[in-house]
C-alpha positions as CSV (number, residue, x, y, z in Angstrom):
1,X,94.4,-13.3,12.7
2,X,90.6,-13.8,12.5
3,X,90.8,-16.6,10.5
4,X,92.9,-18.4,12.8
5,X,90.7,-17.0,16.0
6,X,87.8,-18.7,14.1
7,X,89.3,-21.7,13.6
8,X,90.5,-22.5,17.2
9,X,86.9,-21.0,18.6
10,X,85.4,-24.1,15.9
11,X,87.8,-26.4,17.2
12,X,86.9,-25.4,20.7
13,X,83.2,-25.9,20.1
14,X,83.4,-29.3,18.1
15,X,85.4,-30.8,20.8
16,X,82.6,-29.5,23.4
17,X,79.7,-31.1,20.9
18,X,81.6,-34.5,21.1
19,X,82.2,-34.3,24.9
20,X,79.3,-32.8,26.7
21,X,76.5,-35.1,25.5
22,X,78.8,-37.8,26.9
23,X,79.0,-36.3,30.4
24,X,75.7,-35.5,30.4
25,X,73.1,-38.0,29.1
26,X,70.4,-35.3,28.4
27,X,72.7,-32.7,27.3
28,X,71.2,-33.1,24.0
29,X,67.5,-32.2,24.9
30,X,68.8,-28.5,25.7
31,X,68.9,-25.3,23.8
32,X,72.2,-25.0,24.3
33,X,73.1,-28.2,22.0
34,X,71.2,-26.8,19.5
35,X,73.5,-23.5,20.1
36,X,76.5,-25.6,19.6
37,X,75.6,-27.8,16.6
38,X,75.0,-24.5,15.1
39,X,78.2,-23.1,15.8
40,X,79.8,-26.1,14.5
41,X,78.2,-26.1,11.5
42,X,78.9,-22.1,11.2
43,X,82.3,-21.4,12.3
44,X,84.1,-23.3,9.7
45,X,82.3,-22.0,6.9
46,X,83.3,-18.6,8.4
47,X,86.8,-19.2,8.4
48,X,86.6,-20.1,5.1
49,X,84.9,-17.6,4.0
50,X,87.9,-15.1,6.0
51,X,90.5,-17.0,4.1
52,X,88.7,-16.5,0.6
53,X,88.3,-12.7,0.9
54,X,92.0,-12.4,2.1
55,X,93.5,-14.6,-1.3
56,X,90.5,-12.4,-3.1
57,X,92.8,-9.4,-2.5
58,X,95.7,-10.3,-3.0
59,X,94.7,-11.8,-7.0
60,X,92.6,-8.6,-7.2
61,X,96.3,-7.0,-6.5
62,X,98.1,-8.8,-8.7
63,X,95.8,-8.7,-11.6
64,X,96.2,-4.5,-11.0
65,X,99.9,-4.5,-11.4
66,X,99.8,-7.2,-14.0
67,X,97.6,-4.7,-16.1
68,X,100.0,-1.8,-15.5
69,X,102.8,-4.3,-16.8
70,X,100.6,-4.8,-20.1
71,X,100.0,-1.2,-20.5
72,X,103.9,-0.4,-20.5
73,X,104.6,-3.2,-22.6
74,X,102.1,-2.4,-25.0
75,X,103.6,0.8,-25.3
76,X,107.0,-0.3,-25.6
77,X,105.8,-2.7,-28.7
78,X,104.6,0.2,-30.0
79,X,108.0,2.0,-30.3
80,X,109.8,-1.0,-32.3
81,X,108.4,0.0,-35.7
82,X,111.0,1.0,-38.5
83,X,113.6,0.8,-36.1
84,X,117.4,1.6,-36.7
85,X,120.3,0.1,-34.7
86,X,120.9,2.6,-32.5
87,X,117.5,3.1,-31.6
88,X,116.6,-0.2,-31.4
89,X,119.7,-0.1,-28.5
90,X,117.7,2.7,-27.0
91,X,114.8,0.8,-27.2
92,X,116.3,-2.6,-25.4
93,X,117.5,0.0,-22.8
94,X,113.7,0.7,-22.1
95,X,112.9,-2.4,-22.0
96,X,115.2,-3.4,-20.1
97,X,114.5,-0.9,-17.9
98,X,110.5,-1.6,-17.6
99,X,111.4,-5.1,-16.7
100,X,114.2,-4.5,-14.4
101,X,111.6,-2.0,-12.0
102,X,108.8,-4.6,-12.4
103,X,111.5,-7.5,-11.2
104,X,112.4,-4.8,-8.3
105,X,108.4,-4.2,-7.7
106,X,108.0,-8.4,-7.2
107,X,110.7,-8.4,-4.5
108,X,109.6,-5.6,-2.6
109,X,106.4,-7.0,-2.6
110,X,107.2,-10.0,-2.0
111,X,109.8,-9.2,0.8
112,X,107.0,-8.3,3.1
113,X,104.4,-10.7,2.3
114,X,103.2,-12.7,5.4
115,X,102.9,-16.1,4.7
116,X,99.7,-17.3,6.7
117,X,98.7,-20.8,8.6
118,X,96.2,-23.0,6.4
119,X,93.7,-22.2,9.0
């Protein structure tokens, strides 16, 4: 929500850096159109900045459970050496198993994710 707060507050301000100078002929010999230049210049890097810490999190959370996945898997590779037919069975079951909670884990997760505005 800040990131789209930010945006409309830039929008707000660019759109008052275009206008005022044109209403008033001087307007650009005050302080405060230095104020506004910089806040045009600012607030979009901000907002950008908001949206890069937000998909930040959200890779740093996926990496985490795709590390978990590569421990269980490593440890389910382990287990097929000098395997007989039943337990190779067993061992598909695992498997099977791991990949079935991780499938469950992606929907869940993605169930509530929010998609957001490109803002």
């Amino acid at each position: 929500m800040a990131g789209e707060v930010v945006f409309y507050i830039a929008m707000i301000v660019a759109l008052l850096h275009f206008i005022l100078p044109n209403i008033f002929p001087g307007f650009n010999e005050w302080s405060s159109a230095h104020v506004l230049t910089l806040f045009s210049l600012v607030l979009p890097a901000l907002g950008a900045t908001l949206g890069a810490v937000r998909s930040h999190r959200e890779y740093k959370r996926l990496a985490m459970r795709s590390k978990k996945m590569v421990i269980e898997l490593s440890e389910l590779k382990g287990r097929f050496k000098l395997v007989t037919p039943k337990r190779l069975e067993a061992l598909l079951h695992d498997t099977e198993k791991v990949m079935l909670k991780e499938t469950l884990d992606w929907l869940a997760l993605m169930k509530f994710a929010e998609l957001h505005k490109a803002v």
